[in-house]
N, C-alpha and C positions, 0 to 999 in steps of 0.2 A: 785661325782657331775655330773650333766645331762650336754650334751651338747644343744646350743643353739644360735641362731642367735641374736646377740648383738646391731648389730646395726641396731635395726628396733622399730618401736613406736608398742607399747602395752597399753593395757588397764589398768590404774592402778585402778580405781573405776570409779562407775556415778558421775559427777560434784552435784548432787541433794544430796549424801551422804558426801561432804567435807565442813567442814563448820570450828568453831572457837571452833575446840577440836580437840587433837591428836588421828589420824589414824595409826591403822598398819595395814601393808601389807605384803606379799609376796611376789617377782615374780622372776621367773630364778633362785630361792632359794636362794635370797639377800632377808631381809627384809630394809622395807621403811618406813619411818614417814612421812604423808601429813597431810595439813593443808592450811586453808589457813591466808592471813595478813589481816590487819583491812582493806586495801585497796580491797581486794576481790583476788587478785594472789593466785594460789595454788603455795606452795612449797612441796619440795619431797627433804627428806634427806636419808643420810644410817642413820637406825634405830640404831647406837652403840655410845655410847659416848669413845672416844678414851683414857681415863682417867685407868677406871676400866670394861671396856666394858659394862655399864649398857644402856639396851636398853633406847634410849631417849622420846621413845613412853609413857613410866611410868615418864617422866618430867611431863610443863608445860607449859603454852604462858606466856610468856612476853615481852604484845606487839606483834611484829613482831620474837620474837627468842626463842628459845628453853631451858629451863633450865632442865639442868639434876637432877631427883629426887635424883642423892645421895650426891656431892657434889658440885651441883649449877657452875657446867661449864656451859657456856651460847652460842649457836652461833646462827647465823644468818641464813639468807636465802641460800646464795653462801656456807655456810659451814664453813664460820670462827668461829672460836673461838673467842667472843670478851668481856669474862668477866672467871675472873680465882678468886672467892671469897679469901681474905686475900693472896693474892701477885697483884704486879702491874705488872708483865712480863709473859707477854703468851708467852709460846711454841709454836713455829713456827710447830712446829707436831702438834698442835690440831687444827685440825680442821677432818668434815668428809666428805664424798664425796654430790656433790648436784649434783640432775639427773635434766635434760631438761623437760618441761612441757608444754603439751600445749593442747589447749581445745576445743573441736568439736563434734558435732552430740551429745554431754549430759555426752558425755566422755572424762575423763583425761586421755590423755594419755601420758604415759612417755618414755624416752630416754634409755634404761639400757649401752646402749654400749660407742664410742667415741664421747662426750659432741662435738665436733668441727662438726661431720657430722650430728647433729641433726637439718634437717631441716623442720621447721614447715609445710613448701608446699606439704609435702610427706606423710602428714598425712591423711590417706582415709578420702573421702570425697563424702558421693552420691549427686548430684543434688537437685533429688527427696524430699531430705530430706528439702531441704530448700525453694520448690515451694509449693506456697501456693493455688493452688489445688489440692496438695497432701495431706494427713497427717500423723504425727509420733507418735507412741507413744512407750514407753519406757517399758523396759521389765524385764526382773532381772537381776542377777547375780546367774547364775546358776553352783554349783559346783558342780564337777565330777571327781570321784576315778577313772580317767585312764591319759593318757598321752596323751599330747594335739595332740599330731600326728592323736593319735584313733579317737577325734574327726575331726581331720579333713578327715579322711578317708572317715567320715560317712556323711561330709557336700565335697565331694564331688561324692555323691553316691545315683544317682535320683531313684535306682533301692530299696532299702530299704523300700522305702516309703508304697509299693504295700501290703507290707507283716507288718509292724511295726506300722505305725498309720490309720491304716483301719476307726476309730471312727475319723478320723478329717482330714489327708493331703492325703491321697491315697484309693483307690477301688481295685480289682481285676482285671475290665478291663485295668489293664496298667502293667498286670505281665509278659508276653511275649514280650513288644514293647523295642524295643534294645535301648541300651542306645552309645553316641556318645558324643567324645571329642575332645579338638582340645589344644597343649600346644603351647601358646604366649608367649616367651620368653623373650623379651623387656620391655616386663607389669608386669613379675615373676607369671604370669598366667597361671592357668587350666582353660579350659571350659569344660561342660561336659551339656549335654542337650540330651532332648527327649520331642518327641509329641505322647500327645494320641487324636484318631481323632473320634470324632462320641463315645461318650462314655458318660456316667451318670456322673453329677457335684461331685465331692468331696464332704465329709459330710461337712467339712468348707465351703462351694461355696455354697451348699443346703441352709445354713442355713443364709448365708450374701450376697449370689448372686441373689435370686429368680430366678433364671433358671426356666426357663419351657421347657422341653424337652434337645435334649441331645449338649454337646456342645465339642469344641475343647481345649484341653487342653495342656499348656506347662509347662516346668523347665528347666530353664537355670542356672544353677549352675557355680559361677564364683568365682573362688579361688585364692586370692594374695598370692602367700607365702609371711610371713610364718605363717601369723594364720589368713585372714579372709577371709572370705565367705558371698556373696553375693547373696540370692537364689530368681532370679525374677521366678515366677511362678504366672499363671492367666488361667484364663476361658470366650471365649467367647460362644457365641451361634453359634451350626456345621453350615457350608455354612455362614457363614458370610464375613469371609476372613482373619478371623485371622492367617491363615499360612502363608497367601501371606504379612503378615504388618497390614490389616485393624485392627485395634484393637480404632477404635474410641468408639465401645460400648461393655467395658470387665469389669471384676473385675482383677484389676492386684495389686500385693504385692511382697514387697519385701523383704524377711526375712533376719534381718542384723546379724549375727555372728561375733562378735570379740573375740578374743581367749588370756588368759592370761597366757602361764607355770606357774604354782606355782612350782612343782620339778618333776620329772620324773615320776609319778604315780599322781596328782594332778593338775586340772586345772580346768580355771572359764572361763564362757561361757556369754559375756554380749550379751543377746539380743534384739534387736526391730523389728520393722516393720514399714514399710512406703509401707499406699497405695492410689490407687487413687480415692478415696471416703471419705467424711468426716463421723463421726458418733457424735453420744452424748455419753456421759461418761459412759451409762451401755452397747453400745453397744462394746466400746474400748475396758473395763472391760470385756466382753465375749467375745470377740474376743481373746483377752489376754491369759484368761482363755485357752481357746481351743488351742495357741500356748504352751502356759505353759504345758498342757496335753504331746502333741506330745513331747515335748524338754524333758519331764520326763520319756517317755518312747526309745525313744534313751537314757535317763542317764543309765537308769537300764541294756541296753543291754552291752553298752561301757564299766562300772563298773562288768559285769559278766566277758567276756572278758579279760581285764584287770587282773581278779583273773586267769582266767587258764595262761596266757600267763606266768602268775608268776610259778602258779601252775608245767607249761608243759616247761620250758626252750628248748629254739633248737629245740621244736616238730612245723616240715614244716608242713605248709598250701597250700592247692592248691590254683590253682591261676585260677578265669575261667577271661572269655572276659570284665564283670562289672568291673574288677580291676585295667583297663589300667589306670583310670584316677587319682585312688588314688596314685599306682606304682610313675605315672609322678611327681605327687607334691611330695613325699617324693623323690626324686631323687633332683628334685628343690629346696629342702629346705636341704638338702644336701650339694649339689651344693655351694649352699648360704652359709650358715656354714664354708664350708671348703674353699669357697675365702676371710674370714675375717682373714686379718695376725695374728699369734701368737698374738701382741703386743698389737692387738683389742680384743681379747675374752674376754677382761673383764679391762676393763679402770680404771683405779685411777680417 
């Protein structure tokens, strides 16, 4: 079994996909039952019925509680057991674990670790997303045969961009311009950023910025361990002033990454974006589209990857100067892992 940081909020699904029919999930290689009550609450149980271990996702609602398809054990939301078909005395053993939930930016996310330090305030949360000169729109659920580390090695690594999605988030002119980080500690933060100056818009900016002529471009890649990623990236017009701050006439986006381990080789990639223009619905949709594009060719590389790493056990990789800032987060998410006492790795 994978190691992993317990007590932190993960993404269990988009709030758009939970409704009043039993979900299974995965995540940190527990399975989960959501759903939500007639009253609109998502609940999140362990997906076993403690009986004859039959997953409870093959139950059923009733109501507000879960019946197991094999012998109509019944519990509630908290994870009691509170109906034992032909006896009137429940086992004080039946019942099964309920995770923490709670719901923000289009997503549920859930608790895996100590139920007591699940605090809803610590759940990311951008601004941006709920200013309404901004706009959001929602993304997929992108899954990926590698391990959520790989991805995030790759969401914090502005230098990929130059070489991997040439047709939508990067050019040529930005394959030399050095890449810089900075680790903020107190936030469980990477920063990692670079500007390209006096250079041709991106094919995505070409095609949703009308630039005319060439303009200044950034990435600021901002990484919470231990799974999200925040990549503000935009384009003004050169000489305008957008390195110094002016940025009153840019196209700016935010690509939002939340990260869910499924098991040590498998993870899900919920993404959006929020930016500061509004569009109509085919323009979201292409937009969309062109993110969707890019996110699928990072999958393919990560999933290649992924096979040699198996493939080539113990074969080093070199390390050039782009590498500091992935290094740091896996150090920090490390770090994090290895300050959760024994007792937390994995809570009743």
């Amino acid at each position: 079994m994978g190691t992993y940081l317990r007590n932190a909020w993960y993404p269990a699904a988009w709030s758009r996909d939970i409704g009043r029919a039993l979900m299974k999930r995965r995540l940190l290689e527990e399975d989960v039952v959501l759903y939500r009550t007639e009253a609109g609450t998502v609940c999140a149980l362990e997906d076993v019925c403690p009986h004859r271990l039959m997953p409870l996702s093959l139950g059923k609602l009733e109501g507000d509680t879960i019946q197991c398809g094999y012998h109509g054990l019944t519990f509630d939301c908290s994870g009691k057991c509170v109906r034992v078909p032909g006896q009137d005395v429940i086992p004080q053993t039946a019942r099964v674990r309920a995770y923490p939930i709670h719901e923000n930016m289009g997503l549920a996310w859930i608790w895996m670790g100590d139920p007591a330090k699940a605090d809803p305030s610590h759940v990311f949360d951008l601004p941006q997303y709920h200013d309404a000169s901004w706009s959001a729109v929602e993304g997929d659920a992108l899954e990926v045969a590698a391990n959520y580390l790989s991805l995030a090695d790759n969401l914090c690594d502005p230098s990929h961009v130059s070489f991997v999605h040439l047709s939508t988030l990067g050019n040529a002119q930005s394959e030399d311009i050095p890449v810089h980080f900075e680790v903020i500690p107190e936030e469980h933060k990477v920063l990692t950023w670079r500007w390209i100056i006096d250079a041709p818009a991106i094919p995505l900016f070409q095609k949703f910025g009308n630039f005319r002529g060439n303009v200044d471009r950034w990435h600021y890649y901002h990484y919470y361990a231990p799974n999200i990623a925040i990549i503000d990236f935009g384009s003004a017009l050169t000489g305008t002033g957008a390195p110094e701050g002016k940025r009153g006439d840019c196209i700016q986006v935010f690509a939002c990454h939340f990260l869910t381990p499924v098991d040590e080789s498998h993870s899900i990639d919920y993404w959006l974006h929020v930016k500061n223009f509004h569009a109509d619905e085919a323009m979201n949709r292409a937009l969309s589209d062109q993110f969707r594009l890019a996110f699928n060719e990072d999958k393919e590389i990560l999933e290649a990857i992924e096979v040699n790493e198996r493939r080539l056990p113990g074969r080093r990789q070199i390390r050039l100067a782009i590498d500091g800032s992935p290094i740091r987060m896996r150090k920090m998410v490390s770090d994090m892992i290895g300050s959760e006492a024994p007792t937390e790795s994995k809570a009743a």
